[in-house]
C-alpha positions in Angstrom: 152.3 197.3 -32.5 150.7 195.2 -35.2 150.9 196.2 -39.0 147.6 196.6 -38.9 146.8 199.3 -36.4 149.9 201.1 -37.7 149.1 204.6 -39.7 150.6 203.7 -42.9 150.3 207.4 -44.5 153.5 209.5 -44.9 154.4 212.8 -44.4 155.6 215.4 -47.0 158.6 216.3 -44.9 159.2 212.4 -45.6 158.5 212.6 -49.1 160.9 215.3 -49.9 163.7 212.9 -48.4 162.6 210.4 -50.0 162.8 212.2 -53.6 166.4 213.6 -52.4 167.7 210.3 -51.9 165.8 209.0 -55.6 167.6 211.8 -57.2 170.9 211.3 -55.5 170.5 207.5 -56.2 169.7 207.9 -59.7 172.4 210.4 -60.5 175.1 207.9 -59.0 173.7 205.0 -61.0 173.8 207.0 -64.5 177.5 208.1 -63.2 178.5 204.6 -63.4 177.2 203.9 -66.4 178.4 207.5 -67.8 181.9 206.4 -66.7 181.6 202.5 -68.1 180.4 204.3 -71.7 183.5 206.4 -70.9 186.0 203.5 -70.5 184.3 201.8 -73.8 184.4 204.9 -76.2 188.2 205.1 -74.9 188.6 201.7 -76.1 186.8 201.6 -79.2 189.0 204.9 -80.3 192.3 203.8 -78.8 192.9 206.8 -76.2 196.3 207.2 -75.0 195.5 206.6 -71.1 192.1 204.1 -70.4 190.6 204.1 -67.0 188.1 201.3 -66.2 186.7 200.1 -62.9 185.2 196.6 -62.9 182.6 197.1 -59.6 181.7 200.7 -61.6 180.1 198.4 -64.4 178.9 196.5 -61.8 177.3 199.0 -59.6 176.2 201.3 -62.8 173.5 198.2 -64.3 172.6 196.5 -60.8 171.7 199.6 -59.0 169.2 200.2 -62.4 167.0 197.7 -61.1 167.4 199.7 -57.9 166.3 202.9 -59.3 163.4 201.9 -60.9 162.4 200.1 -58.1 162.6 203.3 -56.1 160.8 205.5 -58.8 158.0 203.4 -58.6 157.9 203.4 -55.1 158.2 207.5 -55.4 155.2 207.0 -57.7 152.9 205.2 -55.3 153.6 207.1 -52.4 152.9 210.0 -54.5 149.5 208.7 -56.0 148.5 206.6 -52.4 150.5 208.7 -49.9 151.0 205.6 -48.0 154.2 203.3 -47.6 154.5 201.7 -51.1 154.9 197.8 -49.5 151.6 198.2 -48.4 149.9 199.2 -51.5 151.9 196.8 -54.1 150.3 193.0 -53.5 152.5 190.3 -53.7 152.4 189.7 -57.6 154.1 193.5 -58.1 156.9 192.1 -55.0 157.3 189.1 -56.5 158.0 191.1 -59.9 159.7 193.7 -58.5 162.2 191.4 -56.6 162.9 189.5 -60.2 163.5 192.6 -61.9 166.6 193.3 -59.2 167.8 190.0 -59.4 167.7 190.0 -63.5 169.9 193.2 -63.1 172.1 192.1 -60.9 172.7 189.0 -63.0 173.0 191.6 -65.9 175.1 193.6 -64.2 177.4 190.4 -63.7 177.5 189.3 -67.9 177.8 193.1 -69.0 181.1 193.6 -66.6 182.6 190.6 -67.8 182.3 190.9 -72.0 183.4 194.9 -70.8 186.6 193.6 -69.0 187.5 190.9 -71.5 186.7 193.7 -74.6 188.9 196.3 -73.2 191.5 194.2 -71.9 191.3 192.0 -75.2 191.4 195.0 -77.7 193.8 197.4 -75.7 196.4 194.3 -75.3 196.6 193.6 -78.6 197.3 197.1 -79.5 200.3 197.3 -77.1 199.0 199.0 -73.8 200.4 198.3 -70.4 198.2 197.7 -67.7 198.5 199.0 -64.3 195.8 197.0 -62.0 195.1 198.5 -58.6 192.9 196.2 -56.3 191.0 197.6 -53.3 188.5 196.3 -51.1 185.6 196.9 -53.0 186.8 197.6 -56.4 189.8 196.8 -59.1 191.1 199.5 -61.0 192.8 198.8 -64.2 194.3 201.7 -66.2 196.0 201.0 -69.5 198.7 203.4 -71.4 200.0 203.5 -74.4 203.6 202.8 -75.1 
């Protein structure tokens, strides 16, 4: 069936999943960044135990570009109630698929300067490090001796 001939409206039993999985999304994103602020302010005031998960930082400011990708889809389909890749042109993809790139590339600087900070600051002050590597993360969490 061609794009063309294809009924490109949605239904509001589809819009109400759609907002579920926006709101679920956006709450895990702002988790990550709630727990990478968490790990910092621990750091900057020299907590006795530091938890900090590098692909946290990571996920927290990549998946931004994500969610505001997905709240201005909400807001088409909202305004249009059709599929939101047929009512952006190519100019709003194009910018749209730049803005998740930038963020990814963000997300990439801001976990690095956050891994060398704490582990920078947190050494020099005497912690030990305990690193725990898993398949899709690395857990470090430093003490105080």
């Amino acid at each position: 069936m061609h794009s063309e001939n294809y009924n490109h409206e949605i239904t509001t039993r589809k819009k109400i999943k759609f907002l579920f999985a926006v709101l679920f999304l956006s709450a895990l994103c702002f988790w990550f960044l709630y727990s990478w602020g968490g790990s910092i302010y621990a750091t900057y005031m020299l907590e006795d135990s530091i938890k900090f998960s590098i692909g946290g930082t990571f996920a927290g400011f990549s998946s931004i570009g994500v969610v505001v990708w997905l709240w201005l889809a909400m807001f088409i389909i909202i305004k249009t109630n059709k599929v939101a890749a047929h009512s952006w042109t190519d100019t709003q993809k194009e910018q749209h698929n730049k803005m998740l790139i930038l963020c990814c590339v963000f997300a990439v600087i801001i976990s690095a300067i956050s891994y060398f900070y704490i582990d920078n600051r947190l050494m020099n002050h005497g912690y030990s490090v305990t690193t725990k590597v898993t398949n899709v993360n690395i857990y470090k969490t430093y003490t105080k001796e």
